[in-house]
C-alpha positions in Angstrom: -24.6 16.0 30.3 -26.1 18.3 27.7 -24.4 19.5 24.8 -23.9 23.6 24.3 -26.7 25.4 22.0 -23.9 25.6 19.1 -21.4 22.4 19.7 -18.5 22.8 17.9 -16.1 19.6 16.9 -12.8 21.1 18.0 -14.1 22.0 21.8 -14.9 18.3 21.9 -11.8 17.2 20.7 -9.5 19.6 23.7 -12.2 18.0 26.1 -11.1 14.8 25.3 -7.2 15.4 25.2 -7.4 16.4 28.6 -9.7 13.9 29.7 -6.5 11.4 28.1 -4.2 13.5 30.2 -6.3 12.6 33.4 -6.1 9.2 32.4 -2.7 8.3 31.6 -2.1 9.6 35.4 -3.5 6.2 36.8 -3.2 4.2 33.3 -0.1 5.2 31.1 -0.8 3.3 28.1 -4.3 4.9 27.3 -5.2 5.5 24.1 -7.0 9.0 22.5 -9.8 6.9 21.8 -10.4 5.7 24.9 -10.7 9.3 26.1 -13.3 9.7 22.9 -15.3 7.3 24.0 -15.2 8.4 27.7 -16.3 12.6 26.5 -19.1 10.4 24.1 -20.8 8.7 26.7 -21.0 11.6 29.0 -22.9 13.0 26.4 -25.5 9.7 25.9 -23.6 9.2 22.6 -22.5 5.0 21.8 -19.0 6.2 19.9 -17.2 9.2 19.1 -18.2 8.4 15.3 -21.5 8.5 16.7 -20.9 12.0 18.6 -19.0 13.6 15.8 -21.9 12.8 13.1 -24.6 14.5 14.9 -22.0 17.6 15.5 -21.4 17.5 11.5 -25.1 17.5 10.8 -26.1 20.3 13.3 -24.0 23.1 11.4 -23.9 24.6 8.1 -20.6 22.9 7.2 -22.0 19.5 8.2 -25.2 20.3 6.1 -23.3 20.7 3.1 -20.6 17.9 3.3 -23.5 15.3 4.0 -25.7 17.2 1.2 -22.7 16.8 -1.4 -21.9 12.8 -0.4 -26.0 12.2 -0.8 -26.1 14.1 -4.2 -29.0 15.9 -2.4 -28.8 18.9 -4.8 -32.1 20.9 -3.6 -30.4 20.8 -0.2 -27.2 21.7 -1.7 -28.8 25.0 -3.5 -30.7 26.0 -0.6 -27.9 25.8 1.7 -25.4 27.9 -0.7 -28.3 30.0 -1.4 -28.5 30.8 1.9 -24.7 30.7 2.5 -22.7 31.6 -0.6 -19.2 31.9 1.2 -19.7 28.1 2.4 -19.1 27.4 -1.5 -15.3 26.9 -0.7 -15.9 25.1 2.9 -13.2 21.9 3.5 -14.5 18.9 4.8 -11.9 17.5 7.7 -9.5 16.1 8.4 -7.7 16.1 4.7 -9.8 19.6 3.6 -11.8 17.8 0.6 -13.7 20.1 -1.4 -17.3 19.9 -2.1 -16.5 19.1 -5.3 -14.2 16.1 -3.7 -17.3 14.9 -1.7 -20.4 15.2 -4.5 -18.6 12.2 -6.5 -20.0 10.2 -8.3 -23.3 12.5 -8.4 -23.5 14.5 -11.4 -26.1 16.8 -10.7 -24.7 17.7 -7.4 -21.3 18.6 -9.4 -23.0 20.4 -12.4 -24.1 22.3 -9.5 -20.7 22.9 -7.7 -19.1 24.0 -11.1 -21.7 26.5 -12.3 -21.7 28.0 -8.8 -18.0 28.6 -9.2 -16.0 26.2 -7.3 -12.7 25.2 -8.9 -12.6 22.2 -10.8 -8.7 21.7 -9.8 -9.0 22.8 -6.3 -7.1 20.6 -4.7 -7.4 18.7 -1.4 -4.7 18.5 1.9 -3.8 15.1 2.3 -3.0 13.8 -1.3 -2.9 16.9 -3.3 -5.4 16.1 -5.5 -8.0 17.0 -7.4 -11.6 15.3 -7.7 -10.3 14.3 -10.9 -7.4 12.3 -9.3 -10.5 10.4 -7.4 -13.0 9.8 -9.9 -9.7 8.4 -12.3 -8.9 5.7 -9.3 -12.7 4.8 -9.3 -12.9 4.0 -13.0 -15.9 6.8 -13.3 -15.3 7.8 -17.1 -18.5 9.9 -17.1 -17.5 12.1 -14.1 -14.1 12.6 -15.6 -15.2 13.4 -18.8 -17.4 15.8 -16.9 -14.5 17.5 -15.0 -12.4 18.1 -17.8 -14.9 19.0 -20.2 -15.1 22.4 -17.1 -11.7 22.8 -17.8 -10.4 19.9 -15.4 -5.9 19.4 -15.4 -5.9 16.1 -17.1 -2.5 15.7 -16.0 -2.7 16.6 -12.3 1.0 16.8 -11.3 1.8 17.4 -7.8 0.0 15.1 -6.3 1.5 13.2 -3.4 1.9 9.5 -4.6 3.6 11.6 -7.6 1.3 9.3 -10.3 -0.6 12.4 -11.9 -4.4 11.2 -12.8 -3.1 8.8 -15.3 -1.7 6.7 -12.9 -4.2 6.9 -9.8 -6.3 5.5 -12.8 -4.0 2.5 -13.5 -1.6 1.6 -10.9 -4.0 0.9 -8.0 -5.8 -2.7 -6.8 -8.0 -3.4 -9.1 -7.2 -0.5 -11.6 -6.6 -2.8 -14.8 -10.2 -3.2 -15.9 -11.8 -2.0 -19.1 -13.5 0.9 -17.1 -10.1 2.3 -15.9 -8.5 1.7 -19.4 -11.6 3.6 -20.8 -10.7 6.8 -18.4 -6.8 6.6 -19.3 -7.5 6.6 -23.0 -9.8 9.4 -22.6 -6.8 11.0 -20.2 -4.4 10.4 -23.6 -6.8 11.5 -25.7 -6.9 15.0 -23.9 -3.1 15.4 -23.9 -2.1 13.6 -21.1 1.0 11.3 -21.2 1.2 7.5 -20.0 4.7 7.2 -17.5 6.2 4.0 -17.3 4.2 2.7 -14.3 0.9 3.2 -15.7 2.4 2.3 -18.9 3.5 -1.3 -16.8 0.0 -1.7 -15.3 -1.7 -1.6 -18.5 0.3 -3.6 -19.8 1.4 -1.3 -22.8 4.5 -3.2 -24.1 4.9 -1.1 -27.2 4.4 2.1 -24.8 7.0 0.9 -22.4 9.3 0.6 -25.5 8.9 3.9 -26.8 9.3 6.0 -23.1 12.8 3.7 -22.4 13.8 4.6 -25.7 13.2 8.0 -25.3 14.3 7.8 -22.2 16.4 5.2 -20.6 16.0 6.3 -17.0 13.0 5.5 -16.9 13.8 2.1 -16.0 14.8 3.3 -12.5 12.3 5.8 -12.0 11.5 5.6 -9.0 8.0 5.5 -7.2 7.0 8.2 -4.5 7.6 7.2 -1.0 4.2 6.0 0.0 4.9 3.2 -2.3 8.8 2.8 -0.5 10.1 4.4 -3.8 10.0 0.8 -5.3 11.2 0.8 -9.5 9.0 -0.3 -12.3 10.4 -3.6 -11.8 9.3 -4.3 -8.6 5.9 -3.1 -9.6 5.6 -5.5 -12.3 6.4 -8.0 -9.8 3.9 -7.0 -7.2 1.1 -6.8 -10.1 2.1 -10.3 -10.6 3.0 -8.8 -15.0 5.5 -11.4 -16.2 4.8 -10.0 -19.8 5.7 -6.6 -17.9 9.0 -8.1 -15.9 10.2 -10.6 -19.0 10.3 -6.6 -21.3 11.8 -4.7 -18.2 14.9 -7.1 -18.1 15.3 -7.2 -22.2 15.3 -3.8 -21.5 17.5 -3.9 -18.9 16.3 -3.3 -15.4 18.6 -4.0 -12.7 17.3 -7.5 -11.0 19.3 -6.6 -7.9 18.1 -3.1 -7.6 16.3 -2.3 -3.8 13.8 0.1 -3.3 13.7 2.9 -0.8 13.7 0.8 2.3 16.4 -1.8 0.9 14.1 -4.7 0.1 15.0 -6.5 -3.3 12.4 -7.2 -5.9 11.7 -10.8 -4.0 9.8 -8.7 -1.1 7.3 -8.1 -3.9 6.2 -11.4 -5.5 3.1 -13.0 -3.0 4.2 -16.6 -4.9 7.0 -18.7 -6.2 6.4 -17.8 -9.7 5.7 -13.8 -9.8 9.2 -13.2 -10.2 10.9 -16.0 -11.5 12.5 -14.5 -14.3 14.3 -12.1 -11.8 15.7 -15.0 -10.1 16.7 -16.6 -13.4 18.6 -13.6 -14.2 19.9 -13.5 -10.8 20.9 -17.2 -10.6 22.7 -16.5 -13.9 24.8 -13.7 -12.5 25.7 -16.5 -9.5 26.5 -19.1 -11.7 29.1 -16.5 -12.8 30.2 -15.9 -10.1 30.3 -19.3 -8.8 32.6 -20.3 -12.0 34.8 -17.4 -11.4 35.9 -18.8 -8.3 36.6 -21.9 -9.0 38.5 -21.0 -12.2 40.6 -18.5 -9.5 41.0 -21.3 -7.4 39.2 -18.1 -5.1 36.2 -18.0 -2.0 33.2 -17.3 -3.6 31.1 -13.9 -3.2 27.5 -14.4 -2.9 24.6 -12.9 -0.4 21.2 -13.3 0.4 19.7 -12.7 -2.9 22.2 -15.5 -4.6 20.5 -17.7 -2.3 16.9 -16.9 -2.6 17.6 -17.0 -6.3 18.7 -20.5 -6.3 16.3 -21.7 -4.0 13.4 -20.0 -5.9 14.4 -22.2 -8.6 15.0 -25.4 -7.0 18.6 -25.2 -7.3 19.9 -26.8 -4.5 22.7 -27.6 -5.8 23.8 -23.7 -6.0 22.2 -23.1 -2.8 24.1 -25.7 -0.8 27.3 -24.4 -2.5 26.2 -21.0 -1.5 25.7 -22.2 2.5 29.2 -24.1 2.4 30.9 -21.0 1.3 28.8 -18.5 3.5 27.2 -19.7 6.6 26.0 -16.3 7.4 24.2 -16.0 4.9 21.0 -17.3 6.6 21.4 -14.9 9.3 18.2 -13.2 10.3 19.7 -10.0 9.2 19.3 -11.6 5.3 15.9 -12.2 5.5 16.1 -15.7 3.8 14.0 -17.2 5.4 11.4 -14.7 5.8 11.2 -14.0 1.8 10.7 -17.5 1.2 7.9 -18.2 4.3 6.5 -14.5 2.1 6.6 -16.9 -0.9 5.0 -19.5 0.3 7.8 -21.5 -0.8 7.3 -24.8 1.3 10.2 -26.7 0.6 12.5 -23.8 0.7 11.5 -22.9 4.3 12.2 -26.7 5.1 15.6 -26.4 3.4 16.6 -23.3 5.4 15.3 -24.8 9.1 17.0 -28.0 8.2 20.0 -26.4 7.7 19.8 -24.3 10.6 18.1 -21.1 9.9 16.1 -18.8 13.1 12.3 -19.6 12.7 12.2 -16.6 15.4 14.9 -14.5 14.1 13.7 -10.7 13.1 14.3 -8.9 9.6 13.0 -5.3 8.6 10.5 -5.6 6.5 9.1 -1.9 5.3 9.6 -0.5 8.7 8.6 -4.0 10.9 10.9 -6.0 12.4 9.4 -9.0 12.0 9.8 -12.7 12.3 9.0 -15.4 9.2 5.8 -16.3 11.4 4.9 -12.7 10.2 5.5 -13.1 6.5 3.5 -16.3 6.0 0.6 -14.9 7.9 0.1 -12.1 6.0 0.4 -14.0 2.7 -1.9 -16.9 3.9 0.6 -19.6 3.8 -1.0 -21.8 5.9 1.6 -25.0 5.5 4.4 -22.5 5.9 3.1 -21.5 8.7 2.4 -24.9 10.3 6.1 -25.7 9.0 7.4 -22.9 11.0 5.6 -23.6 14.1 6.8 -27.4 13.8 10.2 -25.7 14.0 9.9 -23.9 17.4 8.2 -20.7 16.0 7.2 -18.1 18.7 3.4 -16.4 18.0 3.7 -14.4 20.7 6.3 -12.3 19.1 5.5 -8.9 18.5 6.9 -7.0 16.0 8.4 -3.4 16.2 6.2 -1.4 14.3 2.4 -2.3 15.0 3.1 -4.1 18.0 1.5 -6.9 16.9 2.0 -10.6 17.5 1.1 -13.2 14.3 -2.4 -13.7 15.7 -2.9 -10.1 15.3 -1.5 -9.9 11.5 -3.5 -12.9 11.3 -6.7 -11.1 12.1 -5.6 -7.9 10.1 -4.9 -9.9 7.0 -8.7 -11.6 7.4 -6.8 -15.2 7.9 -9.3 -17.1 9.9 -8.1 -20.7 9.6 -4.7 -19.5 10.6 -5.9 -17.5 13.6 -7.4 -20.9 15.0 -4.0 -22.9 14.4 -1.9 -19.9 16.3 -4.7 -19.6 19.0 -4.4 -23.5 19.7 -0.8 -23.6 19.2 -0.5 -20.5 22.2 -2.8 -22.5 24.2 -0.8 -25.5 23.9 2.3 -24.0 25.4 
């Protein structure tokens, strides 16, 4: 089939919702890209991808956007020459500016600015500015650039609620001189360091100063695309001890959850990242623990106690803990599935020699998901030949991504432990 003279995206895409509607009749679980593909094809295209970038490139709009990614500025000029309302066009599907797509191109967003476009427009899907981007890149020269135009060096409002201080400190990766070069230019232009960029820099003194001026700080609370997790559980999962150690001098609640319920423990990768938590926490047990015995009373202890004990080799504590609460290995704990998350060999063996579910399910983030899951997607290859020893099902799937361990396996780029849960399916 031939395209129209003037193809336009959005047709496309209602031809191939109804070509999904004619195929869920004789196949149910059909997929919208399976109905892309299908409207591709008929047109001699290999992909929808492949469809949609020839559709982009054939109009104005497409012109532009691929003229402002490529830093082609002659392009760029003729084209808003030619078109001066396209200056304010919004590239799909989040509506990024031009100015959003020229990074890190200079000339192309010289251009842009002296033209008139907005150096704090913002974008749909984050609420950002191009500043917000060009921060989280670590591209000091564009951001001088931006705010030297009259660019917000703050940027509140954005979605992840980290302003452009933190989307140039608290991402993967963002602790490098080039992204503490863009926050102390960010300071330097009035903007203000919160506690979790503060954390991710490791600013002790900084820290210090925005507890003391204001203690809630310590359970400010992250936006929820990060599960609203608190500053402590981001020094855990950016593996800071420095950071953790001055969180609980200052202190941060060790038992504190985030959003979705899951304790600080769902955020250390590794035995280690968090052990000062469980030292705390296996002081408050040891509390407890003496408590009782002075009252001549049951115990009280829970899932954390446990992990806490265990974390440290205390097995003492944790076999006290068992005797006094059997439950408290239950699936619904998630005991075992922190520790397999941990990597924590001898703590898994502990837990399935005393009876724990290698196949039982916990919530983690959303997933109900088995300890097969958790030491898949951290790479614990021993944990997860430990938990297989033990009876543990691959096939399970778990409730959000449908997914069995073979396919977090091949998500999380685990090739040596995709072969041992291949052979071990195989086997059965």
């Amino acid at each position: 089939m031939s395209l129209p003279d003037h193809p336009n995206l959005d047709w496309l895409r209602k031809q191939a919702k109804r070509r999904l509607a004619e195929l869920r009749k004789t196949k149910p679980a059909a997929r919208l890209a399976e109905a892309q593909l299908e409207v591709a094809r008929q047109y001699d295209f290999p992909s929808w991808r492949a469809l949609k970038a020839w559709i982009d490139a054939s109009t104005i709009d497409g012109r532009l956007f691929e003229a402002a990614r490529n830093g082609d500025v002659a392009t760029l000029a003729a084209l808003l020459d030619a078109h001066p309302d396209k200056l304010h066009v919004k590239s799909p599907p989040y509506d990024w500016s031009l100015l959003h797509l020229a990074h890190p191109h200079l000339a192309a967003i010289d251009l842009l600015l002296a033209r008139g476009l907005d150096v704090n427009t913002r974008e749909r899907g984050d609420n950002t500015y191009a500043m917000h981007w060009a921060a989280a890149r670590g591209d000091l020269t564009v951001v001088k650039r931006l705010a030297d135009a009259g660019g917000d060096v703050v940027g509140h409002g954005d979605d992840h609620e980290l302003e452009v201080i933190g989307w140039a400190t608290c991402w993967d990766g963002a602790d490098d001189d080039a992204h503490r070069a863009v926050a102390d230019f960010l300071v330097s232009r009035g903007a203000k360091h919160h506690i979790f960029s503060a954390i991710a820099l490791g600013l002790a003194d900084e820290v210090r100063r925005i507890v003391a001026s204001d203690a809630s700080a310590l359970n400010a609370r992250q936006s929820r695309n990060e599960s609203h997790r608190t500053p402590l559980q981001f020094a855990v999962m950016k593996n800071l001890p420095a950071m953790v150690a001055l969180l609980l001098e200052l202190g941060a609640d060790p038992l504190a959850v985030d959003g979705a319920g899951q304790p600080v423990a769902s955020y250390a990768s590794a035995p280690d990242a968090d052990r000062l938590v469980m030292e705390r926490i296996r002081d408050l047990t040891t509390a407890e623990l003496v408590s009782a015995g002075r009252g001549n009373r049951p115990s009280r202890g829970g899932p954390m106690d446990l992990v806490a004990a265990m974390s440290l080799a205390d097995w003492e504590t944790a076999a006290r803990l068992l005797a006094d609460h059997p439950a408290i290995i239950a699936p619904a704990g998630g005991v075992l599935h922190l520790m397999a998350k941990r990597g924590d060999l001898r703590a898994v063996s502990w837990l399935l020699d005393n009876g724990a579910d290698a196949n039982g399910r916990w919530d983690h983030w959303g997933a109900s998901a088995t300890p097969l899951h958790m030491a898949v997607m951290e790479g614990h290859t021993e944990v997860v030949r430990r938990l297989l020893d033990a009876g543990a099902d691959p096939r399970i799937r778990d409730s959000q991504h449908d997914s069995d361990a073979v396919g977090w396996a091949e998500f999380f780029k685990r090739p040596d432990i995709v072969e041992m849960l291949t052979r071990q399916i195989e086997d059965r």
